[in-house]
C-alpha positions as CSV (number, residue, x, y, z in Angstrom):
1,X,0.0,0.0,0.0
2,X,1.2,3.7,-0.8
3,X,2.2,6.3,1.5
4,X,0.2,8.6,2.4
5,X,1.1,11.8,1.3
6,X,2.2,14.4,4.1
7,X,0.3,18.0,4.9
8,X,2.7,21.0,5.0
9,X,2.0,24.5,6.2
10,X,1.5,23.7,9.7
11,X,4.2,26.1,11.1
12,X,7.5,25.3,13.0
13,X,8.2,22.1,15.2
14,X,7.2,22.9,18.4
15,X,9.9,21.4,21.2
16,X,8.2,18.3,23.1
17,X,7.5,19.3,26.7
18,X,9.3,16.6,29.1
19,X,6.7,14.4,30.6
20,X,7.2,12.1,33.6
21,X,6.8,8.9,32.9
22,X,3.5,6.7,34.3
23,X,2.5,3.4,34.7
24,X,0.0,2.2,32.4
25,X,-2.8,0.3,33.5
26,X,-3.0,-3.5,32.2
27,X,-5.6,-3.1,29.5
28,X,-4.0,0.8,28.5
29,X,-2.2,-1.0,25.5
30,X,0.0,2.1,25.2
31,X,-0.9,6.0,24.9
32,X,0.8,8.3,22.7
33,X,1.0,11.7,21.4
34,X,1.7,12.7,18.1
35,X,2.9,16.1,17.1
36,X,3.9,16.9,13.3
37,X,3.8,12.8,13.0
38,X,6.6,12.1,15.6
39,X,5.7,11.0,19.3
40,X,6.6,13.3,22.2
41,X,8.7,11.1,24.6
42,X,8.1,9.9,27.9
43,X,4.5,7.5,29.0
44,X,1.4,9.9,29.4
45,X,-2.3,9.4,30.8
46,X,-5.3,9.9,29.0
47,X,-5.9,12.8,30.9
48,X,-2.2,14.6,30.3
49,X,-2.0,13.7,26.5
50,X,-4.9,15.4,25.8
51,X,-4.7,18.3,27.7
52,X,-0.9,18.5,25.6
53,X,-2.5,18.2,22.5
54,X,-5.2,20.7,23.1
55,X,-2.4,23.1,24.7
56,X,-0.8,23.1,21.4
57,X,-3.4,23.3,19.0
58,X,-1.7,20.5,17.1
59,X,-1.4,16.9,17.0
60,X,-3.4,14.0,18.9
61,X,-3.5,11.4,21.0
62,X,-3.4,7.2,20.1
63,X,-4.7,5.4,22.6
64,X,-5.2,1.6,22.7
65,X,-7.6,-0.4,24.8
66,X,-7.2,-4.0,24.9
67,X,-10.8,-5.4,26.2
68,X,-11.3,-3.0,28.9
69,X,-14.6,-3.5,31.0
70,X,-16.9,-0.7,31.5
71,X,-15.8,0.7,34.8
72,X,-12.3,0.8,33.4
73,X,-12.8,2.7,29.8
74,X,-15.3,5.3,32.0
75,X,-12.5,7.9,32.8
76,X,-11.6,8.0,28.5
77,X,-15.1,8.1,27.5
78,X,-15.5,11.2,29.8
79,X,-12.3,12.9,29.0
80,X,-12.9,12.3,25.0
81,X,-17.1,13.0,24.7
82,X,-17.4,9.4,23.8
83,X,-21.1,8.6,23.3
84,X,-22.3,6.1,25.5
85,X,-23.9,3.6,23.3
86,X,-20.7,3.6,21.2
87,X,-18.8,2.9,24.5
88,X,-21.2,-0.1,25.2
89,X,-20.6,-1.6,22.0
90,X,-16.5,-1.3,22.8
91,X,-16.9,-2.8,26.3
92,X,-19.3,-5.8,25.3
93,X,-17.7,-6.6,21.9
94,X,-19.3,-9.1,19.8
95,X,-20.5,-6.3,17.0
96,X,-21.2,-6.4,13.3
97,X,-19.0,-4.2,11.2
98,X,-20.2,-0.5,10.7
99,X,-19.9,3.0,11.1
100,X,-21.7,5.8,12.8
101,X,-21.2,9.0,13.7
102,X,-21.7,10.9,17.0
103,X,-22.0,14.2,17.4
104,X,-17.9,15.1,16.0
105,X,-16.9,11.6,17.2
106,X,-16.8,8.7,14.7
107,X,-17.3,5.0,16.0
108,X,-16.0,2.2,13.8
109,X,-16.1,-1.4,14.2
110,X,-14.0,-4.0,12.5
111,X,-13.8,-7.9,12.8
112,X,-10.9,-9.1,12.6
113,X,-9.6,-13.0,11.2
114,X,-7.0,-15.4,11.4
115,X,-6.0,-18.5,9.7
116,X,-5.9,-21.7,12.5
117,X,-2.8,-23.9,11.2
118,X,-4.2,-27.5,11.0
119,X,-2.4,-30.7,9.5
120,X,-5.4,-31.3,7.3
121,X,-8.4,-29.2,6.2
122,X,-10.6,-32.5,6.7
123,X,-10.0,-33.0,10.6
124,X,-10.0,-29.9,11.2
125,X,-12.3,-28.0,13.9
126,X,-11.5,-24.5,13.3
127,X,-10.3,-22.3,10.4
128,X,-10.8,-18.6,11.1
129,X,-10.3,-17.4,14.7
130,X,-12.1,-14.1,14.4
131,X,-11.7,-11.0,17.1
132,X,-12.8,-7.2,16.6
133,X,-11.0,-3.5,16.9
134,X,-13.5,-0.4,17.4
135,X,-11.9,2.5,16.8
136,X,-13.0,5.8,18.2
137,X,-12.0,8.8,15.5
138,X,-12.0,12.8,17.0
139,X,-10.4,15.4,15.7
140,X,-7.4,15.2,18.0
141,X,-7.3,11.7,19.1
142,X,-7.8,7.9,18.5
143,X,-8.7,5.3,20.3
144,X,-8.9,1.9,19.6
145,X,-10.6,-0.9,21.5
146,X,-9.1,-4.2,20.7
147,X,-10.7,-8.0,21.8
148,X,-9.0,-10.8,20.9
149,X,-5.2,-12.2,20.9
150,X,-4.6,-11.8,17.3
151,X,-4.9,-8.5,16.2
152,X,-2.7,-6.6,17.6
153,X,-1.8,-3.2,16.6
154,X,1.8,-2.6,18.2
155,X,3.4,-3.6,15.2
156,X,1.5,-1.2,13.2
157,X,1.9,1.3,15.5
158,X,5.5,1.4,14.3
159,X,5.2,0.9,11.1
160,X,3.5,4.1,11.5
161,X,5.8,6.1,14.0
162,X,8.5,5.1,11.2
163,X,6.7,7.2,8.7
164,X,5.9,10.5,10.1
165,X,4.3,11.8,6.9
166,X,1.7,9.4,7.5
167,X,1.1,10.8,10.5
168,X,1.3,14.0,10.2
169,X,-1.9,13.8,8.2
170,X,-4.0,13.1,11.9
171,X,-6.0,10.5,13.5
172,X,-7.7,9.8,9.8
173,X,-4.5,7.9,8.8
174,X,-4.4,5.6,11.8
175,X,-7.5,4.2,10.7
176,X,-7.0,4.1,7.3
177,X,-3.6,2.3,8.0
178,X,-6.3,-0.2,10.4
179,X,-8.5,-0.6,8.2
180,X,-5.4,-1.5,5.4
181,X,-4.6,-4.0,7.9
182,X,-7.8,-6.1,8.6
183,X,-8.2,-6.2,4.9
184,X,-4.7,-7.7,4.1
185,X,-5.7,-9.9,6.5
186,X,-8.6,-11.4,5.4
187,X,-6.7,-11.6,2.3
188,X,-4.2,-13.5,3.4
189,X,-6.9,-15.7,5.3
190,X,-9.0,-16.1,1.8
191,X,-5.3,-17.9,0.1
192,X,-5.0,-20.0,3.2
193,X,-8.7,-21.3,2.7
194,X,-8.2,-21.4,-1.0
195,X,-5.3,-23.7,-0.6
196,X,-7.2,-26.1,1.7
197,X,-10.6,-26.4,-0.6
198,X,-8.5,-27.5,-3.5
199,X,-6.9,-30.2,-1.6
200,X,-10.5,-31.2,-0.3
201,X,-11.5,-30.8,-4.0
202,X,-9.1,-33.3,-5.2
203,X,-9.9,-35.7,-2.4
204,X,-13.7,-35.2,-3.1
205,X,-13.1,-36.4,-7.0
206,X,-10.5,-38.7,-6.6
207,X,-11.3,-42.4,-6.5
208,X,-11.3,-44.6,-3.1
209,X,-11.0,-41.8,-0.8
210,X,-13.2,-40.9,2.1
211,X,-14.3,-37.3,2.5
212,X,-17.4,-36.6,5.1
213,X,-19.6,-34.1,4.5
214,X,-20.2,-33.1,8.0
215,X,-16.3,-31.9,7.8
216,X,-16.8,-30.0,4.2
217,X,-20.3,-28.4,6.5
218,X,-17.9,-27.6,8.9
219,X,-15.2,-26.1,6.3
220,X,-18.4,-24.2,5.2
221,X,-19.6,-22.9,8.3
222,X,-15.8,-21.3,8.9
223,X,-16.5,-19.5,5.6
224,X,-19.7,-18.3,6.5
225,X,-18.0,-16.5,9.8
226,X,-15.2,-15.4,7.4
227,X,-18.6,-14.1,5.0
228,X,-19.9,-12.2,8.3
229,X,-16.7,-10.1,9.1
230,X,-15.8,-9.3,5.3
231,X,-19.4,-8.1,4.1
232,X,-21.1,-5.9,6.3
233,X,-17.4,-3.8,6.1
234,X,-18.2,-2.7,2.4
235,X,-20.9,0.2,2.9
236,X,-19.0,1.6,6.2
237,X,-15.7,2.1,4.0
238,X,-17.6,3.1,0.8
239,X,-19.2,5.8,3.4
240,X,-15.2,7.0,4.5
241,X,-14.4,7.2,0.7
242,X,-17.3,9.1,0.0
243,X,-17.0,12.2,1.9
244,X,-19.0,10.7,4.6
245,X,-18.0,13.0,7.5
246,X,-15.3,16.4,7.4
247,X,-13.2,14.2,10.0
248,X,-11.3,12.0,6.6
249,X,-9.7,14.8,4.7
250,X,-9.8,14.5,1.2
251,X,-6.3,13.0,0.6
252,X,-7.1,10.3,2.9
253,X,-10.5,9.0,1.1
254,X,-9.0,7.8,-1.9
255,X,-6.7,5.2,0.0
256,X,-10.2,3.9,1.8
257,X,-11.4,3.5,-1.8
258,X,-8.3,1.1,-2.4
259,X,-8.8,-0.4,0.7
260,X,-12.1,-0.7,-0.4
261,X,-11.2,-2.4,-3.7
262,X,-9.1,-4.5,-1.9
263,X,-12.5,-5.7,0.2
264,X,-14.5,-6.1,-2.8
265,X,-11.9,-8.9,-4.2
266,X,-12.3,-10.6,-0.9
267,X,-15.8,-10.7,-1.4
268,X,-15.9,-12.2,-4.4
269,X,-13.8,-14.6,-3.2
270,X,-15.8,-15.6,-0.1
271,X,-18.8,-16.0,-2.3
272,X,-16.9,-18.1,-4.5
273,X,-15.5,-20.8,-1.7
274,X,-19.3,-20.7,-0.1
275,X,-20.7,-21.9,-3.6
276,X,-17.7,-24.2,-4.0
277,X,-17.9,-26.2,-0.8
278,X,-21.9,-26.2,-1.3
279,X,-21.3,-28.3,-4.6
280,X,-18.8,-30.4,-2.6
281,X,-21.3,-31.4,-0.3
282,X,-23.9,-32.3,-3.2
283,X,-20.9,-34.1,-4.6
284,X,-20.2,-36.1,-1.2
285,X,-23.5,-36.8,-1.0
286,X,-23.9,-37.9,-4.3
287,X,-20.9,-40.0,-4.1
288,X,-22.2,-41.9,-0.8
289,X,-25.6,-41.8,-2.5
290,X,-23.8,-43.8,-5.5
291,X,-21.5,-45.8,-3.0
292,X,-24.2,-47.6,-1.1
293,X,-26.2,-47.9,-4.1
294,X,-23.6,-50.1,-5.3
295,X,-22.8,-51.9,-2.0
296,X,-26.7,-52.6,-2.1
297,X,-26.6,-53.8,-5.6
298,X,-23.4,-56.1,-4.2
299,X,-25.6,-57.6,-1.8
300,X,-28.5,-58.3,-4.0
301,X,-26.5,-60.1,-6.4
302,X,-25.4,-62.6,-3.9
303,X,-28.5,-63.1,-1.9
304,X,-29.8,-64.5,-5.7
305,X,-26.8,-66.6,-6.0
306,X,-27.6,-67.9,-2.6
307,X,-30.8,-68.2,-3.2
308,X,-30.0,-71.3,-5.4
309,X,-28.5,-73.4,-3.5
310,X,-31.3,-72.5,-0.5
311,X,-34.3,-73.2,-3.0
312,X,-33.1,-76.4,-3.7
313,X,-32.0,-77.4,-0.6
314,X,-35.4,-76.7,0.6
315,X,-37.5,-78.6,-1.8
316,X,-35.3,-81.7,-0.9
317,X,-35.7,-81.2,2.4
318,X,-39.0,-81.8,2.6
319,X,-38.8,-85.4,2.9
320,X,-41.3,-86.5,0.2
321,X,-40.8,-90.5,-0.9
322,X,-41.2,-89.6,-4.4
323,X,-38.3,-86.9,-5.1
324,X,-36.4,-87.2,-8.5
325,X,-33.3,-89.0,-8.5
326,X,-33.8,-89.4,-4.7
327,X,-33.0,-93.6,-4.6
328,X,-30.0,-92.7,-7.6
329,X,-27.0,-93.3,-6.1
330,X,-25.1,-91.1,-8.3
331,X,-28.7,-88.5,-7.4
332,X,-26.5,-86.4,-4.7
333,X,-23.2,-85.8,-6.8
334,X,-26.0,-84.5,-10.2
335,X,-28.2,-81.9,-7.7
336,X,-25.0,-80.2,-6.0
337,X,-23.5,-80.4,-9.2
338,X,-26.6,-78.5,-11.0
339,X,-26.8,-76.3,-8.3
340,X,-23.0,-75.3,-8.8
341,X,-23.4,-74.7,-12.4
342,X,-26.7,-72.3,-11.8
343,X,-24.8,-70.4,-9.3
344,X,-21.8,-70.0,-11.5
345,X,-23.9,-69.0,-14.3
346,X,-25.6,-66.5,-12.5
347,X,-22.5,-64.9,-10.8
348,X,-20.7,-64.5,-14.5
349,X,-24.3,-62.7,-15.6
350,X,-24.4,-60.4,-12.5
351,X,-20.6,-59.8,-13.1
352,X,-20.9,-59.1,-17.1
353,X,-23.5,-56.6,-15.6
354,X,-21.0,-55.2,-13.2
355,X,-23.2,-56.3,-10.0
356,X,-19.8,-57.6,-8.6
């Protein structure tokens, strides 16, 4: 992905004020301030970086929450004006992708994926871990709300502090460079899953190989969490590319629309691995359909050869006085062979018909 491109004008690097360093509290991932796209040193508060920023008249604050409980994001949500059904949402996780806007506050919510490394795709019993980040956008700050082990932002965070022309450009390009993230992840998800319904593919076709359908359901129902988290994400980024609120300037909304583009080919992909493994199934089915079929046609054919052999074994066991051949003494060694040749007649017609 492209730089973004820095924002000039904004006057003479002020000297960071020397802060005193803090403790942060166990879900306070970090909290930084960002002047002219270069963090002020030292460890600062919620309270204290925005009260720096807002001194200044420049900059903002990146703050990131990793599953704080209500009692413990309370102190942010008053300091930053954060609404409190958006803060709800952040505490109690387990939201839908979307966007919506509060008063000069934005409130995004993404979900976030990640490949689960298995030996096979058909014993496995999970594919896509999924998690969520909400991200809080002001003018002058950030916040974002992570739940989940996998998607953490600290090496992003660096990735940005690296390129201060990024930046520079505000809070907007912290959640573009987010939103970048989640959706070169799901991209690298949809290859993983690509790779594993070919190989089911080829085991589905190939002959004398056992593939259960419950396992391709399962494969399916991974997809369909995958489906969840990438399409409700479309209309919330179409919105940032659009002009949707003042707070994404200009030169930031036509990166959202490559992210965007980016989104739309995982769609299309998604769609394309849920009808895929939906013929799979029909084509298990099918194939167990056709398997016992056989195996019943298998059966059949030798109950009827058996059948021979119990027929006349039955008729001579009736213990009639007049039976033919019964007082020939060469009677015994003519019926079983008789009954012989019928049976081996009948198996070489049942096998010409591929019975057997």
């Amino acid at each position: 992905m492209p730089s973004l491109p820095s924002i000039r004008g904004r006057g003479a690097q002020q000297r960071p004020t020397p802060h005193i360093s803090v403790p942060l509290s166990h879900y306070v991932v970090d909290c930084a301030v960002y002047v002219d796209g270069k963090r002020l040193p030292g460890r600062w508060t919620h309270a204290d970086a925005v009260k720096e920023v807002r001194k200044r008249k420049d900059g903002f604050v990146w703050i990131g929450l990793h599953e704080p409980d209500a009692e413990q994001i309370e102190g942010i949500a008053e300091t930053f004006g954060l609404h409190e059904l958006a803060v709800e949402d952040a505490v109690h996780a387990h939201q839908r992708p979307k966007l919506e806007r509060y008063d000069n506050t934005l409130f995004m919510v993404f979900k976030t994926v990640r490949y689960v490394t298995n030996e096979s795709p058909d014993t496995a019993n999970e594919i896509v871990e999924s998690g969520e980040i909400m991200v809080f956008l002001g003018k002058d700050f950030v916040i974002t709300v992570r739940h989940g082990n996998h998607s953490g932002l600290s090496k992003l965070r660096h990735v940005l502090e690296a390129d201060p022309e990024r930046l520079e450009i505000g809070p907007s390009a912290v959640m573009h460079a987010i939103a970048d993230q989640v959706v070169d992840n799901y991209l690298e998800v949809t290859d993983h899953i690509e790779d594993d319904i070919d190989r089911m593919e080829e085991r589905v076709f190939a002959p004398r190989t056992e593939v259960s359908a419950e396992q391709i359901y399962m494969f399916k129902r991974e997809v369909v969490e995958l489906r969840r988290a990438v399409m409700p994400l479309a209309n919330p980024l179409r919105r940032l590319a659009e002009g949707y609120t003042p707070l994404i300037p200009e030169q930031v909304r036509a990166f959202f629309r490559d992210v965007d583009d980016h989104l739309t080919e995982v769609s299309e992909r998604v769609t394309a691995f849920d009808e895929l493994l939906t013929t799979l199934v029909d084509a298990t089915l099918a194939k167990i359909t056709l398997q016992q079929n056989t195996d019943m046609r298998k059966i059949t054919s030798w109950v009827a050869i058996i059948s021979v052999p119990t027929m006349v074994v039955g008729v001579y066991g009736m213990n009639f006085d007049y039976m033919p051949e019964l007082k020939w003494k060469f009677g015994y060694p003519l019926v079983m062979s008789l009954v012989l040749i019928a049976c081996l007649t009948l198996y070489r017609i049942l096998r010409r018909n591929r019975w057997l």
